[in-house]
C-alpha positions as CSV (number, residue, x, y, z in Angstrom):
1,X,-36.7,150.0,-25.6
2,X,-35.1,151.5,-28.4
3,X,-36.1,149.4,-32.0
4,X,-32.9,147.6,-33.5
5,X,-31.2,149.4,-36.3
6,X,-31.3,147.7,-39.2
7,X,-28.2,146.2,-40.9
8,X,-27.6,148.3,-44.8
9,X,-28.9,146.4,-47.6
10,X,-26.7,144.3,-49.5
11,X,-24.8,144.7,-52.7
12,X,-24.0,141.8,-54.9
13,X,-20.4,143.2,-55.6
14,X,-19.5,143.1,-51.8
15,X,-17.9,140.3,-49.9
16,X,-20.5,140.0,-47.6
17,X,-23.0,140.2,-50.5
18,X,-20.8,137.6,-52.1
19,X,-21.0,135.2,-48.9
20,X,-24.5,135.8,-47.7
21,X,-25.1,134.3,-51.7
22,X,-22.6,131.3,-51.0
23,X,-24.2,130.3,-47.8
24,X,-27.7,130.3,-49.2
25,X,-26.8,128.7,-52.5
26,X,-24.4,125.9,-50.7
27,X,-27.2,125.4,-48.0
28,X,-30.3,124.8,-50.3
29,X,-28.2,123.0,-52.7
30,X,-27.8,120.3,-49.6
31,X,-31.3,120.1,-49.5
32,X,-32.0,119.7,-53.5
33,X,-28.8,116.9,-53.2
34,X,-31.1,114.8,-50.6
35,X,-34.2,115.2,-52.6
36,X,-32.2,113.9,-55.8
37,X,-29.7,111.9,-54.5
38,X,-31.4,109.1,-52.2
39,X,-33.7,107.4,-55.3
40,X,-30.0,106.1,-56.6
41,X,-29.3,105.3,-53.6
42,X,-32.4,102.9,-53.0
43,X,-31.4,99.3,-54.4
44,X,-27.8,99.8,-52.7
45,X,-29.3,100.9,-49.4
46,X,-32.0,98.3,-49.5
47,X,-29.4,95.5,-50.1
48,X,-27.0,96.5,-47.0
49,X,-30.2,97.0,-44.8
50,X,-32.2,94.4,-45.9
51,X,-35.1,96.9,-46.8
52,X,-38.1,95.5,-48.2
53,X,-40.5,98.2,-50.9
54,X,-42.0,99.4,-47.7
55,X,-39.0,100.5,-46.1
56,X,-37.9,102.3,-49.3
57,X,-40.9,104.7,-49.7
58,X,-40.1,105.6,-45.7
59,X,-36.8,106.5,-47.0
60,X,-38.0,108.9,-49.4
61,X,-41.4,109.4,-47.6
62,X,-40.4,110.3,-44.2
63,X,-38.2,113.2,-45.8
64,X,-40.7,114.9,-47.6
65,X,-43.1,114.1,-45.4
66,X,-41.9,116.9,-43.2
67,X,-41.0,119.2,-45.7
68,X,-44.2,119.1,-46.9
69,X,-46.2,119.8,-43.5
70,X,-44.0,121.7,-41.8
71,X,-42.2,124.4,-44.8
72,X,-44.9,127.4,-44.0
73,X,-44.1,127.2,-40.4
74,X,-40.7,127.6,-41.1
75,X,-40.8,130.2,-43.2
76,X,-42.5,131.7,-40.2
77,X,-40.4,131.0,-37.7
78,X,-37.9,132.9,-39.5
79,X,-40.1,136.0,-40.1
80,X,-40.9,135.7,-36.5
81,X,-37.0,135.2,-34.4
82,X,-35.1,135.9,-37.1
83,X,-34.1,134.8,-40.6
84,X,-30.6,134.1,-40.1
85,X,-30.9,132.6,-36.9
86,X,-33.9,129.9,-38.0
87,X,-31.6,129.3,-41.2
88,X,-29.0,128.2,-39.0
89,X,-30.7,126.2,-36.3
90,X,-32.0,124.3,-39.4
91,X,-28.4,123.8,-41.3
92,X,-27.0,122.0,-38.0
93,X,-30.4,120.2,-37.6
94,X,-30.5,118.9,-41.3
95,X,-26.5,118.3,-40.9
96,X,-26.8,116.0,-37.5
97,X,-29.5,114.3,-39.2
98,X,-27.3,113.6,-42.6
99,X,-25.3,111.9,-39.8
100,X,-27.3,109.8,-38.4
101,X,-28.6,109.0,-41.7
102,X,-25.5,107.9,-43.0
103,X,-24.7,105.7,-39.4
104,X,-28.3,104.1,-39.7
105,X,-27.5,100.2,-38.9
106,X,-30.8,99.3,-39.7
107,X,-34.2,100.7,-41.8
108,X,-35.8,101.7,-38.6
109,X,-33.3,103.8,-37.6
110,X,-33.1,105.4,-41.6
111,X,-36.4,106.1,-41.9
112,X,-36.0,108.2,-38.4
113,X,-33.6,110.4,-39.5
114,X,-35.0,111.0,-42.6
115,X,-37.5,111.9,-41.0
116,X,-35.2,114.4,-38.6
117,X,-33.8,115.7,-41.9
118,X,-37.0,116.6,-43.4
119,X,-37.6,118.5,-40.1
120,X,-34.5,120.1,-40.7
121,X,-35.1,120.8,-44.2
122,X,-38.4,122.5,-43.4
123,X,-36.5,124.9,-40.9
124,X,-33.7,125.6,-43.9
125,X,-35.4,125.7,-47.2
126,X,-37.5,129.0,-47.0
127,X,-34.6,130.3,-45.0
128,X,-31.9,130.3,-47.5
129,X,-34.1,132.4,-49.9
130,X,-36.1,134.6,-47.5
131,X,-32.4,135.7,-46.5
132,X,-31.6,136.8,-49.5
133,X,-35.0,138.8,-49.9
134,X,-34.6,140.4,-46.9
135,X,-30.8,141.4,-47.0
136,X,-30.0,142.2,-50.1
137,X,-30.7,146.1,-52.1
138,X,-33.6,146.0,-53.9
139,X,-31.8,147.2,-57.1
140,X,-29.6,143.7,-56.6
141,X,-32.6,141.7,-55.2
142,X,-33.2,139.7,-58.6
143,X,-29.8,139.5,-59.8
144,X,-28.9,137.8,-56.4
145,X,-32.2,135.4,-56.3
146,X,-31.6,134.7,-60.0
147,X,-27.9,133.8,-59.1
148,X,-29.2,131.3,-56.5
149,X,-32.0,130.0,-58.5
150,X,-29.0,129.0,-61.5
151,X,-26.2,128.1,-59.1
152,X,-29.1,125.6,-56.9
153,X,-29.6,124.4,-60.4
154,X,-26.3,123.3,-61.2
155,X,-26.1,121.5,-57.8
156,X,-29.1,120.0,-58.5
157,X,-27.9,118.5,-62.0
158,X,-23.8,117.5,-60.2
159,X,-25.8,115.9,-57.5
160,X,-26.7,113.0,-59.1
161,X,-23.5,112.7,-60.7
162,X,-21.1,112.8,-57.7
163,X,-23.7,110.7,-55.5
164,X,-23.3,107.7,-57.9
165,X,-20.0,108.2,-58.3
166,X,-19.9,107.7,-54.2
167,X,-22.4,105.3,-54.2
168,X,-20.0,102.8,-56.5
169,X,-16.4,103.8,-55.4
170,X,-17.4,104.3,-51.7
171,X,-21.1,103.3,-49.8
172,X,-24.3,105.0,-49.9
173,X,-23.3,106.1,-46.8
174,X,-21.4,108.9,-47.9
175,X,-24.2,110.6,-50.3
176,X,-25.4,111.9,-46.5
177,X,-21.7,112.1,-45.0
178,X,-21.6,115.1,-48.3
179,X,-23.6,116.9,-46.4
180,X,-21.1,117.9,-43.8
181,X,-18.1,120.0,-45.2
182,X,-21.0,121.4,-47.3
183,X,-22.8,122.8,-43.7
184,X,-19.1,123.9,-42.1
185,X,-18.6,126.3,-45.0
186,X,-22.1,127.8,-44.7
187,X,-22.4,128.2,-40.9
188,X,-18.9,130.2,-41.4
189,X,-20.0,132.1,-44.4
190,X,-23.6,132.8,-42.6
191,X,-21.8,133.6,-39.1
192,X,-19.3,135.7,-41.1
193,X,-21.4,138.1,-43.4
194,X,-25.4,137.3,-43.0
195,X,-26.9,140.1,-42.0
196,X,-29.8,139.1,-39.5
197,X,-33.5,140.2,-40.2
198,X,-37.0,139.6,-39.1
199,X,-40.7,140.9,-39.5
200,X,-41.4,143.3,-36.8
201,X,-45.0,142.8,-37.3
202,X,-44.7,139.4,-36.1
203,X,-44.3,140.7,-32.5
204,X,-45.9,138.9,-29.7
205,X,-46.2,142.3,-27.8
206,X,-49.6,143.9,-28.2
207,X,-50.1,147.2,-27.9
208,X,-52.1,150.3,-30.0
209,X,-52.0,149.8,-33.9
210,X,-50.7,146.2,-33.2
211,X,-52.2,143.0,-33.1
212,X,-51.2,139.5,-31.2
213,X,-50.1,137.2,-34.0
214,X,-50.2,133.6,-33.3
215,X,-48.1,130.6,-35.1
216,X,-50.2,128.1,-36.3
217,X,-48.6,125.2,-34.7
218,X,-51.9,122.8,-34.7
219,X,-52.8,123.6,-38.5
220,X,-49.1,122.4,-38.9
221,X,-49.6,119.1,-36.8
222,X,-53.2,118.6,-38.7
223,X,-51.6,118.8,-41.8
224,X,-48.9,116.5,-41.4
225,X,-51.2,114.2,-39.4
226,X,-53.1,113.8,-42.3
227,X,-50.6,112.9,-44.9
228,X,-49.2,111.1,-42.3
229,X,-52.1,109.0,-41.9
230,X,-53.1,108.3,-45.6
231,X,-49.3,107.6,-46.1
232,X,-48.8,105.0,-43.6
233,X,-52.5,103.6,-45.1
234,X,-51.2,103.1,-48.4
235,X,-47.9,102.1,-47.3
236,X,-48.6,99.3,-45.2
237,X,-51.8,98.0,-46.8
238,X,-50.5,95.6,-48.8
239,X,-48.5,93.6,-46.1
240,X,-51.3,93.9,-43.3
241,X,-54.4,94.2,-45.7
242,X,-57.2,96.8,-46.7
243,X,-59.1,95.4,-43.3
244,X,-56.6,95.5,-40.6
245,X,-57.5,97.8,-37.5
246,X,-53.8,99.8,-38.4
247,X,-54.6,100.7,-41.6
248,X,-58.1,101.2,-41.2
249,X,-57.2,104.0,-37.8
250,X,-54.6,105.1,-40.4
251,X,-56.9,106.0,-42.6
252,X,-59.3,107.1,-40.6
253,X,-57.4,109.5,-38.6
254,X,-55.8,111.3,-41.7
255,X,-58.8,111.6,-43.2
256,X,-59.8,113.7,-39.9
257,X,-57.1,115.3,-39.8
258,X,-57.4,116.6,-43.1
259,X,-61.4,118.4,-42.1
260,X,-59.7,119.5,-38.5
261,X,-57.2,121.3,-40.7
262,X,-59.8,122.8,-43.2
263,X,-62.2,123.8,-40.2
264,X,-59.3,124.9,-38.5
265,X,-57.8,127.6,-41.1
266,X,-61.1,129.1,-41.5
267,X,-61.7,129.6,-38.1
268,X,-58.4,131.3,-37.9
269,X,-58.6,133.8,-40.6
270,X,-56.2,135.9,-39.1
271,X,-53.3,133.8,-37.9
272,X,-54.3,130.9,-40.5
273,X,-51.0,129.0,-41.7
274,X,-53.0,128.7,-44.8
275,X,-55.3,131.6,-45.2
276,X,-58.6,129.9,-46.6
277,X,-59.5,133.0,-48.4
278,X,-56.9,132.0,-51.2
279,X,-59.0,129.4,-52.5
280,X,-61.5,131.9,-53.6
281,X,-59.4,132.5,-56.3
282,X,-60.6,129.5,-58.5
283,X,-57.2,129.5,-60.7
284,X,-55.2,129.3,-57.4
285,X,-57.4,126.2,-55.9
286,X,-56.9,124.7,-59.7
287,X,-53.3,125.5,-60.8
288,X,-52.6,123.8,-57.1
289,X,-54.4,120.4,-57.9
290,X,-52.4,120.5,-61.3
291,X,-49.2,121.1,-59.1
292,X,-50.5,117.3,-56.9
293,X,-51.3,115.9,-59.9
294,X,-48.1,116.5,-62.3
295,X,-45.4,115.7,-59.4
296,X,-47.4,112.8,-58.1
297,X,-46.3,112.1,-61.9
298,X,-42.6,113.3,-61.2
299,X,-42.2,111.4,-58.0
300,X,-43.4,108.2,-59.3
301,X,-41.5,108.2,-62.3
302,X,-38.0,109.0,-60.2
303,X,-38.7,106.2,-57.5
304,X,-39.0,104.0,-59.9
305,X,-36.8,104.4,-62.9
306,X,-33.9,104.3,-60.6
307,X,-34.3,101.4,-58.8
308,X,-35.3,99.8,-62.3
309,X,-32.2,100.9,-64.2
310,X,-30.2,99.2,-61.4
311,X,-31.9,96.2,-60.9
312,X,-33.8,95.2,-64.2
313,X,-31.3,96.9,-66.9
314,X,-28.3,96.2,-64.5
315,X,-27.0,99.4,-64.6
316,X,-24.1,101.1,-62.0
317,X,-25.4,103.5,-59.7
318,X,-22.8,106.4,-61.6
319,X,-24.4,105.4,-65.0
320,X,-28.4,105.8,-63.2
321,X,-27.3,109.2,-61.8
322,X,-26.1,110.7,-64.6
323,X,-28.5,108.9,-67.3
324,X,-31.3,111.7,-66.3
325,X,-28.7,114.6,-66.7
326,X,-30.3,116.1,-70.5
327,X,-33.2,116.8,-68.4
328,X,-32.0,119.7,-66.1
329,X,-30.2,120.6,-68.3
330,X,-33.1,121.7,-70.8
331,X,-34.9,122.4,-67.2
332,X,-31.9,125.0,-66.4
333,X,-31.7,126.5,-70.1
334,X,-35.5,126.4,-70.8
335,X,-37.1,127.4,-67.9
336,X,-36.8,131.0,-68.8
337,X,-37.8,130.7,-72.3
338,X,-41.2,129.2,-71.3
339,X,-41.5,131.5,-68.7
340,X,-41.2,134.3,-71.3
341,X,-42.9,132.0,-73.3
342,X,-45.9,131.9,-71.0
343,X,-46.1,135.8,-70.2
344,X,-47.0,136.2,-73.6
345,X,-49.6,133.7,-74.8
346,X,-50.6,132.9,-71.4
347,X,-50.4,129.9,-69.1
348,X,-52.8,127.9,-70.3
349,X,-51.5,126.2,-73.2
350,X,-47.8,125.7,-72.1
351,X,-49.1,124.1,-69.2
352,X,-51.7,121.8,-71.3
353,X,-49.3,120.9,-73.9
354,X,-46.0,120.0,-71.3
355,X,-47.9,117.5,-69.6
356,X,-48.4,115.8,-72.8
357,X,-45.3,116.0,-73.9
358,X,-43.8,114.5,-70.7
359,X,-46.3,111.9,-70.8
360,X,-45.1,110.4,-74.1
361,X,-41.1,110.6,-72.6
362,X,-43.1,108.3,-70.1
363,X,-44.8,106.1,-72.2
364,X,-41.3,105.5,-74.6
365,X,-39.4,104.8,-71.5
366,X,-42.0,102.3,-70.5
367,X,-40.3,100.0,-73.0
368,X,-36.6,100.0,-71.5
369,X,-35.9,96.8,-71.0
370,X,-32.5,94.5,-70.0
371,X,-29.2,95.4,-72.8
372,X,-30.9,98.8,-73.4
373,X,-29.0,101.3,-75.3
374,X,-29.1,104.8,-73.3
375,X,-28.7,106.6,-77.1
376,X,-31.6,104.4,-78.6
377,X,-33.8,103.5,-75.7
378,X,-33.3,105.8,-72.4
379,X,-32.3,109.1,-73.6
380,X,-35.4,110.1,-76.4
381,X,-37.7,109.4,-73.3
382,X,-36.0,111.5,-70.9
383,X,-35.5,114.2,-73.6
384,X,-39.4,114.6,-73.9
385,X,-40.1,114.8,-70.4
386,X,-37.6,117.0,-69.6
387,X,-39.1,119.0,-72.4
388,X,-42.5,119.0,-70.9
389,X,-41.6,119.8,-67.5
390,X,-39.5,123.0,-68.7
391,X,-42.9,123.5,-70.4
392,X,-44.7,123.4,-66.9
393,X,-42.3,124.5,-64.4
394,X,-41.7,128.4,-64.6
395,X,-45.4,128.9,-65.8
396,X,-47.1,127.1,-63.1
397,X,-44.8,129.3,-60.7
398,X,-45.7,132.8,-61.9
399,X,-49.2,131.9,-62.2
400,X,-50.0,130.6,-58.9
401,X,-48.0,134.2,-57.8
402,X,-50.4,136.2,-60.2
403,X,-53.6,134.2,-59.2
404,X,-53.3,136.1,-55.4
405,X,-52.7,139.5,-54.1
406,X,-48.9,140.3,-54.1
407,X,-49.3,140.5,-50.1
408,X,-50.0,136.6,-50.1
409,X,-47.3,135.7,-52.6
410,X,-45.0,134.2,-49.9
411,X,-47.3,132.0,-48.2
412,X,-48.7,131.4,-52.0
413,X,-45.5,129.9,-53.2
414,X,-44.7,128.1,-49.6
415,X,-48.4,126.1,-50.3
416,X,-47.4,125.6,-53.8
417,X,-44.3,124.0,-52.9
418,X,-45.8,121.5,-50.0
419,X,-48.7,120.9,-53.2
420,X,-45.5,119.6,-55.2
421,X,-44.0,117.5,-52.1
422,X,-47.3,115.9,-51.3
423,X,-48.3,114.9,-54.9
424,X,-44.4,113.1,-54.6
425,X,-45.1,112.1,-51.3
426,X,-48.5,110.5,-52.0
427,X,-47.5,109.0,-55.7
428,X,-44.7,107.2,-53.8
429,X,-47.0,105.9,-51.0
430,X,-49.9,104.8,-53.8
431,X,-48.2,103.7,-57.0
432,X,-46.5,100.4,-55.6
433,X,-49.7,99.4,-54.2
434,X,-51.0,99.8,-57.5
435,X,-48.6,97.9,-59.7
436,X,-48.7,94.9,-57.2
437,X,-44.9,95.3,-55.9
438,X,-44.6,94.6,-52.3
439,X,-42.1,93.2,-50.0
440,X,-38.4,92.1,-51.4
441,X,-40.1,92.5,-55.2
442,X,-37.5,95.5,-56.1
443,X,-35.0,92.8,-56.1
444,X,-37.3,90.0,-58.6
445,X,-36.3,91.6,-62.0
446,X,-40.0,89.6,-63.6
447,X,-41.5,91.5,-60.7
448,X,-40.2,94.8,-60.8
449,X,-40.6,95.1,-64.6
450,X,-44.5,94.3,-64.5
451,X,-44.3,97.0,-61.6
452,X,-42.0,99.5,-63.6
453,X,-44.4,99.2,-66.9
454,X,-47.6,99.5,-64.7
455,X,-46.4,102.6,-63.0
456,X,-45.2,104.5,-65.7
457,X,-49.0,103.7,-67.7
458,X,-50.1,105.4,-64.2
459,X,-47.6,108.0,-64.2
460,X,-48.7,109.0,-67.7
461,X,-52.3,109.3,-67.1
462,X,-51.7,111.5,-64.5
463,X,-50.1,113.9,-66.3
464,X,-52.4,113.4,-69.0
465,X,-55.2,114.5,-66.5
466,X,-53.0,117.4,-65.5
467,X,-53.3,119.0,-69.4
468,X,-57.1,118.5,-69.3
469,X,-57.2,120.1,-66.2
470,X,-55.0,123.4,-67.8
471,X,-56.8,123.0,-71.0
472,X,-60.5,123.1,-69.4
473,X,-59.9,125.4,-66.1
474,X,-56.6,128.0,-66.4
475,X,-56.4,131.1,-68.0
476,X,-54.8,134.1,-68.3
477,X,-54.2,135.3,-64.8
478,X,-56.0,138.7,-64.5
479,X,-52.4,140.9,-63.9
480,X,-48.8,140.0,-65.1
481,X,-47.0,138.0,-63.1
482,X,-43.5,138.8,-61.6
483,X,-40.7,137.0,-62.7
484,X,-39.7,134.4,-60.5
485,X,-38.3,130.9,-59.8
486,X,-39.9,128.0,-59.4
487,X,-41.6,127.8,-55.9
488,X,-40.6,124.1,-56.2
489,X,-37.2,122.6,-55.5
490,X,-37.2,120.2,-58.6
491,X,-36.1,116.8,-58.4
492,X,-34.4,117.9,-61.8
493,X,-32.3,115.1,-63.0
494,X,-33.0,112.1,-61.0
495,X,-34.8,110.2,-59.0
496,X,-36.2,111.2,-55.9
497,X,-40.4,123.0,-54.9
498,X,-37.4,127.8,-53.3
């Protein structure tokens, strides 16, 4: 059978270089919305549902729960039936879900479509840039993923702004009802000018010179197994207790999970989700754990401060949304100068220093208390950790990409940006547990306040562990990195990696 000819490269002046860039910027601009929007959302939702603190890391945890396990796999599925045609499945998938997520009638039924939409997300996220990779020129290659990477940005930092504004005028509700004009006009730009592409290589047909590829479906269920396991651990401890057979079979089985998945991987070297022989690269296995251990730090801080501004400080859900905004915006006009920044002195102080810099925007923050001023009390906080992340983010990205061969740079970046999801995932499973705030708590302003204070102490010290780690283990990757965007889709401007 005659091998499909492939569709000419793109040209950003075109129309259909023009739409193929509006249907991936509009589509993973949906998915950066949900991952910003929902945290303002929280003490509205939790009212009308009658949620308890529990039910509100679901809402958040169920969604990146899947993102988190299943991104690599969709990337693959995509290199595998096609790009365009995986990128679609997943914007209908993560639209239906938005729709059932803004029908919910109950937590139960929330917390399952978030987790559909994270599902969906998983299937859409690496697609809307691995389209662009793949159809576009090489010569217009970086202009277009630069042009995606500033335009996601900009939805990232209206998000926030136009979901509290529906939050107040309208319901929650209609922060995932967004979601669905949004999808019409990218299935009709995708249907009208995407060009579809896929990896020949990844051909089930065997034959001389080519080898069986496999997907790694089990690694994929191990994985999420696990964080499953120790998320529904942490989660529900405090209402059943450390002893009770759930948590402790929780536990248990996510902790086996996780070994399955390592034994797994190596045994598979060849057809490994997660190729094991990464890890040799020691600035790789560390620049990973300082990915966990600075957006466990992220997370945290956005699940609680929004909830917090609403409920302790009495604030509108409009005036939460947009209270963060000075923080992507030095994120989307500082992210290049500390990637420049970081090519030349290397990564290692940038990445020890940001930490530390976001750590004291923390620690001011911590003090925010009922009458605040946003001038005088919120806005010096959120300008230091803004400027620490813009320290961290584009400098943790090109050196995870220059810690590997350039032939594992995709699946490099995919693991770097579940690393960032599940350090969200597991800081918003953990940190409620540790602060003592369980049941209908969010709503007791005495409560939440000890909670808030005790979480952002704990938010701190992680990312004060995060700039020993750069300080005492990363250096200078061995050869320059490529520019590029952050591998992580960043909760830029409010409360919650490509």
């Amino acid at each position: 059978m005659t091998a499909p000819v492939p569709a000419p490269a793109l040209r950003m002046g075109t129309p259909a270089g023009r739409g193929t860039l509006l249907a991936a910027v509009l589509a993973s601009g949906m998915v950066f919305l949900d991952s910003t929007v929902v945290n303002v959302a929280l003490p509205k939702l939790g009212q009308d549902l009658g949620a308890n603190v529990a039910d509100l890391q679901w809402t958040v945890n169920g969604y990146l729960l899947m993102l988190a396990a299943f991104v690599l796999l969709g990337g693959a599925l995509g290199d595998r039936f096609g790009r365009r045609r995986v990128f679609l499945i997943g914007v209908v998938w993560f639209t239906a879900a938005s729709v059932l997520c803004g029908l919910a009638l109950g937590t139960g039924w929330l917390i399952a479509a978030r987790f559909l939409q994270g599902a969906g997300g998983a299937l859409l996220t690496p697609g809307s840039l691995s389209v662009l990779q793949a159809s576009f020129h090489p010569d217009d290659r970086g202009r277009a993923i630069g042009a995606w990477a500033g335009l996601s940005g900009v939805s990232t930092a209206l998000g926030p702004f136009i979901g509290g504004w529906l939050i107040d005028a309208l319901s929650w509700r209609w922060i995932f009802f967004l979601n669905l004009p949004i999808a019409v006009l990218v299935l009709l730009a995708a249907l009208r000018w995407v060009p579809e592409s896929r990896d020949e290589n990844a051909s089930r047909t065997e034959g001389p010179g080519r080898t069986r590829r496999r997907f790694d479906v089990a690694g994929a269920l191990l994985g999420a197994l696990a964080l499953a396991g120790v998320t529904y651990a942490l989660i529900d401890a405090p209402a059943r207790g450390f002893d009770s057979a759930a948590v402790v079979v929780a536990a248990l089985v996510g902790v086996l999970a996780a070994v399955a998945f390592v034994l797994l991987e190596r045994r598979r070297a060849d057809t490994a989700m997660l190729p094991t022989g990464l890890f040799s690269s020691r600035l790789f296995s560390v620049l990973n754990i300082f990915t966990v251990v600075v957006y466990a730090a992220l997370g945290g801080f956005t699940f609680f401060f929004a909830v917090y501004l609403q409920n302790v400080v009495q604030w509108s859900a409009f005036r939460t949304g947009i209270a963060l905004l000075p923080m992507t915006v030095l994120l989307l006009i500082g992210s290049a100068r500390a990637g420049a920044l970081s090519a030349r002195i290397g990564p290692r102080l940038p990445l020890a220093v940001g930490p530390v810099v976001a750590a004291a925007g923390l620690l001011l923050l911590r003090g925010v208390g009922p009458g605040a001023s946003y001038w005088r009390d919120v806005l010096p906080g959120v300008l230091l950790f803004g400027l620490g992340l813009t320290l961290v983010v584009a400098p943790l990205t090109a050196s995870v990409l220059a810690a590997v061969e350039d032939r594992f740079s995709g699946v490099a970046s995919g693991f770097n940006n579940a690393a960032s999801r599940a350090g969200g995932l597991l800081a918003v499973a953990a940190l409620p547990l540790l602060v003592g705030l369980t049941g209908a708590g969010y709503e007791q302003k005495a409560e939440l306040t000890h909670a808030f204070r005790g979480a952002m102490v704990w938010c701190a010290g992680l990312l004060l562990t995060g700039a020993v780690l750069a300080l005492v283990l990363v250096h200078r990757p061995p050869r320059s990195a490529p520019p590029s965007q952050p591998c992580h889709s960043l909760p830029a401007a409010t409360p919650p990696k490509k």
